[in-house]
TORPA-4810 file (N, C-alpha, C, O; in nm, 3 decimals):
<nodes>
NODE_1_0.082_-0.119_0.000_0.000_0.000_0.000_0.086_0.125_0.000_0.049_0.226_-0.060_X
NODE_2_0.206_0.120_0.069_0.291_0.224_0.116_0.406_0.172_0.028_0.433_0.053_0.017_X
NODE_3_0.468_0.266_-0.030_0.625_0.203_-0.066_0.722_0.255_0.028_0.708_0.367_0.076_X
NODE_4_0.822_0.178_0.058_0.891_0.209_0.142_1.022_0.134_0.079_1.030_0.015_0.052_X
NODE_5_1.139_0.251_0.061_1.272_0.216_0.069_1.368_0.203_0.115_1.474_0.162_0.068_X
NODE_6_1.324_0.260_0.271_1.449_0.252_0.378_1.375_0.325_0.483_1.316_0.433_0.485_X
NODE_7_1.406_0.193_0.606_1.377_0.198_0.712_1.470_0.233_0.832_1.556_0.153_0.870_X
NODE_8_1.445_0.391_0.907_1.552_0.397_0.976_1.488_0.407_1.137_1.389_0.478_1.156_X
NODE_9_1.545_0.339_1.240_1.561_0.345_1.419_1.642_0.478_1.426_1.726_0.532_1.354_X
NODE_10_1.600_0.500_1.506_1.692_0.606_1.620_1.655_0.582_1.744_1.544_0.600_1.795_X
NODE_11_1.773_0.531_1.802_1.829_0.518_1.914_1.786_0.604_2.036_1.760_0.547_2.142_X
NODE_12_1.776_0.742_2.025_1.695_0.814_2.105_1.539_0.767_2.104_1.455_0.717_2.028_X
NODE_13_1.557_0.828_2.269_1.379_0.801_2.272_1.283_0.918_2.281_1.311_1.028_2.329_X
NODE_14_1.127_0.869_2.210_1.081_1.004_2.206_0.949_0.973_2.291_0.914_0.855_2.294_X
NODE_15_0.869_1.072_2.363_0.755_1.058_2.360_0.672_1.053_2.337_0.606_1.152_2.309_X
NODE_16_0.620_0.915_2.336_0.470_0.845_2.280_0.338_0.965_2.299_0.224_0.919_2.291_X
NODE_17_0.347_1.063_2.316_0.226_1.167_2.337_0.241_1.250_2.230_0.152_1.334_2.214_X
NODE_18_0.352_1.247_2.134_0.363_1.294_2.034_0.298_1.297_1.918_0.329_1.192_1.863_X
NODE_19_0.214_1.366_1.836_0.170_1.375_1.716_0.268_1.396_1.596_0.390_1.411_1.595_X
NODE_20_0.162_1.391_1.482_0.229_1.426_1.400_0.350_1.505_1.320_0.454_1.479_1.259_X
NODE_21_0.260_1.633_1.368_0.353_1.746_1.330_0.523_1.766_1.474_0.615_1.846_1.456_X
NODE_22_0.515_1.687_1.575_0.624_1.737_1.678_0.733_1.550_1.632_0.855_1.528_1.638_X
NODE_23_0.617_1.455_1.591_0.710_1.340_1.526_0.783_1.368_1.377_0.883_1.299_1.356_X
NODE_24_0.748_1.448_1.286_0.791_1.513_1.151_0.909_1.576_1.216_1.020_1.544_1.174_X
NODE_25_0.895_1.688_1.342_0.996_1.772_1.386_1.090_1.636_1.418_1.156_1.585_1.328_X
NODE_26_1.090_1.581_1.556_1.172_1.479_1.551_1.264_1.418_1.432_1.381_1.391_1.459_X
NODE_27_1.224_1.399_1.326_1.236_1.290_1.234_1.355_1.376_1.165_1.467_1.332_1.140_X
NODE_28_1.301_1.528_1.132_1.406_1.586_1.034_1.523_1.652_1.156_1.632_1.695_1.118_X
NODE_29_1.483_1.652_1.312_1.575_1.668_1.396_1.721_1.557_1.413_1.841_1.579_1.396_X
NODE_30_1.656_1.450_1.448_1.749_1.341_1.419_1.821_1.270_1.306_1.920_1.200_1.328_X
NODE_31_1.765_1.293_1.171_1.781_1.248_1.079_1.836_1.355_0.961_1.881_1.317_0.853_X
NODE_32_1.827_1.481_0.998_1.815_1.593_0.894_1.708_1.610_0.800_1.706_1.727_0.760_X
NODE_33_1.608_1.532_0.743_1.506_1.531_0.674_1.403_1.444_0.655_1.443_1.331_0.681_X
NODE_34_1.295_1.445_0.621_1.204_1.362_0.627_1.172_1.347_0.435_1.093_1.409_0.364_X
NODE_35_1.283_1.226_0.401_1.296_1.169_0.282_1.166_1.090_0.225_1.093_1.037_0.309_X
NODE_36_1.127_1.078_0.072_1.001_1.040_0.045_1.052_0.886_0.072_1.170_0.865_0.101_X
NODE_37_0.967_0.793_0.063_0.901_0.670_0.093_1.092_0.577_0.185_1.176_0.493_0.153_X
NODE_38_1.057_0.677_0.315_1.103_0.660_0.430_1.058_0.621_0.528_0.941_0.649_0.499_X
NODE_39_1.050_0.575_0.634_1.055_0.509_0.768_1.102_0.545_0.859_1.225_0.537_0.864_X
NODE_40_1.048_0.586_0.944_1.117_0.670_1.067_1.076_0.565_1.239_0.963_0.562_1.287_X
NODE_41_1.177_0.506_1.290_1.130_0.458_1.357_1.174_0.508_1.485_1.294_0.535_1.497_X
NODE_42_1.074_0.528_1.610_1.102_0.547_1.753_1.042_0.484_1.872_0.938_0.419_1.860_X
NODE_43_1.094_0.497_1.973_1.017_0.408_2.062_1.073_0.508_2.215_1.176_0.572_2.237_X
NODE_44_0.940_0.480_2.302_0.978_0.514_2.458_1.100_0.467_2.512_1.179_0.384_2.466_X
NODE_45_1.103_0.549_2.643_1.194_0.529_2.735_1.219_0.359_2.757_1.329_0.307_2.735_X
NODE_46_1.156_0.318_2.782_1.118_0.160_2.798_1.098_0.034_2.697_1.076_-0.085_2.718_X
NODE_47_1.116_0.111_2.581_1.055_0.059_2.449_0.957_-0.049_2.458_0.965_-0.155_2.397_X
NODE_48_0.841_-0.005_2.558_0.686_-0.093_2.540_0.605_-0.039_2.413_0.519_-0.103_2.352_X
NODE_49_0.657_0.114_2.379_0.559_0.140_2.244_0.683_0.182_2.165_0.799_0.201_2.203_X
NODE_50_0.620_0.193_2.033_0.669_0.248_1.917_0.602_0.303_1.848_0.481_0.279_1.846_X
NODE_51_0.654_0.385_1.776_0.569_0.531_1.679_0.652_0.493_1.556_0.758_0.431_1.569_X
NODE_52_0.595_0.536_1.414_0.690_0.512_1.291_0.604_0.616_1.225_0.484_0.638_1.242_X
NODE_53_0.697_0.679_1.138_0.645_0.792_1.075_0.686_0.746_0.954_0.783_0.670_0.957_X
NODE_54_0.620_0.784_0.812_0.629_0.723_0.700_0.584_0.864_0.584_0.473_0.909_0.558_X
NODE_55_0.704_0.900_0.540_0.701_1.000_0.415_0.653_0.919_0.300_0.706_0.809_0.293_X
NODE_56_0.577_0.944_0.221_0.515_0.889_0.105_0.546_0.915_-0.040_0.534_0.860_-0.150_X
NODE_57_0.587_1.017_0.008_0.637_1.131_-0.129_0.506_1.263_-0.133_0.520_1.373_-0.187_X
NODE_58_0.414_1.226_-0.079_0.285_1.367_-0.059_0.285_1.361_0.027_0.369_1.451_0.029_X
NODE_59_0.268_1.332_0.161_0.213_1.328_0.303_0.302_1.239_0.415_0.408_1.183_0.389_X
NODE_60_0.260_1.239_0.497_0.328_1.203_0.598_0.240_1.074_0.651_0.120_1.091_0.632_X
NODE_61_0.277_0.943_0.716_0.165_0.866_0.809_0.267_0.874_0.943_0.388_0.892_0.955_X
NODE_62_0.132_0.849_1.057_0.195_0.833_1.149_0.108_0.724_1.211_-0.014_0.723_1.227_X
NODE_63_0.219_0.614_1.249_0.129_0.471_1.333_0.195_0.436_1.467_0.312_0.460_1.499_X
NODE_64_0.120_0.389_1.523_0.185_0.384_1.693_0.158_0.218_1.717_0.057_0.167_1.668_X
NODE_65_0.227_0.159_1.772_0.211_0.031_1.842_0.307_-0.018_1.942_0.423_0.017_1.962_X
NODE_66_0.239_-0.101_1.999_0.218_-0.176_2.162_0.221_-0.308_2.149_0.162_-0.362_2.055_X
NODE_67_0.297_-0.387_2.251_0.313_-0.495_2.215_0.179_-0.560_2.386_0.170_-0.480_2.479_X
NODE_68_0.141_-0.624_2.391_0.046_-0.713_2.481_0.111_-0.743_2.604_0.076_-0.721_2.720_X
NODE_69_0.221_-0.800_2.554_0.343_-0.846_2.658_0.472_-0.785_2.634_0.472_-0.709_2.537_X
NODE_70_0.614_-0.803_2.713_0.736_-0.764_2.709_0.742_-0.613_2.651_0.663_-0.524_2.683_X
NODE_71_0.856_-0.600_2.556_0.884_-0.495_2.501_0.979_-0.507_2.375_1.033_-0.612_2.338_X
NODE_72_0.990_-0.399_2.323_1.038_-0.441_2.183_1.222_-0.432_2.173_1.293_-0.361_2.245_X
NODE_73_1.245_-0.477_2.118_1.409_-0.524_2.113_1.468_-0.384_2.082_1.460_-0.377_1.960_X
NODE_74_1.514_-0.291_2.119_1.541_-0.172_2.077_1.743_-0.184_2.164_1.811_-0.222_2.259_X
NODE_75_1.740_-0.116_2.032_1.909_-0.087_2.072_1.932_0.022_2.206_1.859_0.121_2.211_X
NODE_76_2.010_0.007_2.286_2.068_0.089_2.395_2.061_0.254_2.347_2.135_0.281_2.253_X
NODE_77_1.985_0.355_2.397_2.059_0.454_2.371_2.181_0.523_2.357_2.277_0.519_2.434_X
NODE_78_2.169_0.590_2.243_2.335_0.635_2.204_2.276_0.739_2.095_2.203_0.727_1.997_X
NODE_79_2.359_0.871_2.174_2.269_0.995_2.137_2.375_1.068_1.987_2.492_1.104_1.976_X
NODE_80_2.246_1.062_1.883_2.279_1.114_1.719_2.312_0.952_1.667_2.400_0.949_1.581_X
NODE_81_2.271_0.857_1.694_2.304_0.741_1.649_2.152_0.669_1.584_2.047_0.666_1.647_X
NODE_82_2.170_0.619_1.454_2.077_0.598_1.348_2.141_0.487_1.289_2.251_0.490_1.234_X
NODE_83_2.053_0.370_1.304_2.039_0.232_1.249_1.951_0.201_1.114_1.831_0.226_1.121_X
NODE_84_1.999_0.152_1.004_1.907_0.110_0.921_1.873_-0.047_0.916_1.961_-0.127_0.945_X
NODE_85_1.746_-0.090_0.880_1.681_-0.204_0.910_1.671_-0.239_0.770_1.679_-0.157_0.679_X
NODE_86_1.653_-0.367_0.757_1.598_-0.413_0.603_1.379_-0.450_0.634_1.297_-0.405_0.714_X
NODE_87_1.374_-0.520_0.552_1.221_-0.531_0.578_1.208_-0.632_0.656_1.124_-0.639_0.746_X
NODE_88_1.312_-0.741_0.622_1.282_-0.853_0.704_1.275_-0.823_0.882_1.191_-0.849_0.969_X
NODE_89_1.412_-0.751_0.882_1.427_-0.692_1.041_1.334_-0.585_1.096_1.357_-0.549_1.212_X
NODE_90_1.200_-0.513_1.011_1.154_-0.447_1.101_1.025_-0.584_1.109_0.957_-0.590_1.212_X
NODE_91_1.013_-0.636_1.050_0.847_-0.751_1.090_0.951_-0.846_1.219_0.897_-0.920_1.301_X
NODE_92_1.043_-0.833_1.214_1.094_-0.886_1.357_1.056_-0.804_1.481_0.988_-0.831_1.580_X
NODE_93_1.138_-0.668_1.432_1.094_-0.555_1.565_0.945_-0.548_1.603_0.903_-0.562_1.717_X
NODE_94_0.868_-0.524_1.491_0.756_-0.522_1.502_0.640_-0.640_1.577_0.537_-0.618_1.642_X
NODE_95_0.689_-0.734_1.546_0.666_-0.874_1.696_0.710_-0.837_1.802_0.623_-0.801_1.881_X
NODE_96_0.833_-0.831_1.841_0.889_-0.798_1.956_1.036_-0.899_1.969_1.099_-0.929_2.071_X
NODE_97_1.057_-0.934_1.841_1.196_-1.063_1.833_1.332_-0.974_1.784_1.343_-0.879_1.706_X
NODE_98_1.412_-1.034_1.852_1.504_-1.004_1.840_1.554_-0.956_1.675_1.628_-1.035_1.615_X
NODE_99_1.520_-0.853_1.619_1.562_-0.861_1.486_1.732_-0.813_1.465_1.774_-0.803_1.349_X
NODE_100_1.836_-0.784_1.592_1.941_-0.788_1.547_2.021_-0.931_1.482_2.125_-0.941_1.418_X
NODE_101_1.907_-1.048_1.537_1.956_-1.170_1.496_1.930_-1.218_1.299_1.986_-1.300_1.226_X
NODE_102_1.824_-1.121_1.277_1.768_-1.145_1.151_1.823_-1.087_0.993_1.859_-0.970_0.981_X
NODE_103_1.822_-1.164_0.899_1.899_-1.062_0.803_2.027_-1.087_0.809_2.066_-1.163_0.897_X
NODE_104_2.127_-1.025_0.710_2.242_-1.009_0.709_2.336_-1.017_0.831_2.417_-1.108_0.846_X
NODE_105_2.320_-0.914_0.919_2.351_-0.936_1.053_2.376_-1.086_1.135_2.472_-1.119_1.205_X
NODE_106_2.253_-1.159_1.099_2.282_-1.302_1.138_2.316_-1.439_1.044_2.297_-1.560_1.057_X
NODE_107_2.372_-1.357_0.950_2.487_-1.439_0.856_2.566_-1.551_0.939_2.561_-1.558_1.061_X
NODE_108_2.616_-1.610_0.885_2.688_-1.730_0.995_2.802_-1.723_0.883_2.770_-1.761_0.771_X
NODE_109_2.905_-1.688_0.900_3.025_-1.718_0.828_3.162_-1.766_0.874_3.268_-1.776_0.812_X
NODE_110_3.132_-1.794_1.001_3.264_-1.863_1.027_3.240_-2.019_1.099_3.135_-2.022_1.162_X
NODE_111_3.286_-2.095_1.100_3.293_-2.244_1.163_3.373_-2.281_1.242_3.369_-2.397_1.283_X
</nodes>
C-alpha cells in the first residue's frame, strides 16, 4: 500500500504523546530530513511502544504500536546514532523478536 525504501531506528527516545507534526519535527531533527518513501522509527523510554512515521512522497503517516506483553528489542541509547533495518528486520521488531539476529547481521560465516 505504502512504498517504502528505507527503514531507519533512532536510538533516542521520544515521547509516545507525540503527534504528527512534533514526530515530523523529531524525524528531520534526528535524521536531517524527512525523505520520500522513508521510515522513521522510535520508541519510549522503555521501548513498550513504538511510533513510525512514514514520508510517502505527498504526506506524511503516522502509526503507533504496543506490544500485549514484554517490550520491543530496541538498541541501547546512544545519542545522534541511526540504524538502518531491512524489511525482514523491522516484521521482527515489530513482533517484539530479536531482529538484530535477523537478516544479514545473522549471517553465519565462520565455523
Amino acid at each position: 500500500m505504502i512504498r517504502i525504501d528505507a527503514i531507519w531506528l533512532a536510538t533516542d527516545p521520544m515521547d509516545m504523546r507525540a503527534g504528527t507534526e512534533t514526530a515530523l519535527a523529531r524525524v528531520i531533527a534526528v535524521f536531517g530530513a524527512a525523505k520520500p518513501h522513508c521510515a522513521y522509527l522510535f520508541a519510549n523510554r522503555r521501548a513498550t511502544r513504538m511510533k513510525v512515521l512514514v514520508h510517502d512522497g505527498i504526506g506524511v503517516w503516522l502509526a503507533a504500536r504496543r506490544l500485549n506483553q514484554g517490550k520491543f528489542h530496541w538498541p541501547g541509547i546512544r545519542n545522534g546514532y541511526e540504524i538502518e533495518l531491512d524489511a525482514e528486520q523491522l516484521q521482527a521488531l515489530v513482533l517484539g523478536l530479536p531482529w538484530q539476529r535477523v537478516g544479514v547481521g545473522g549471517a553465519i560465516t565462520l565455523l
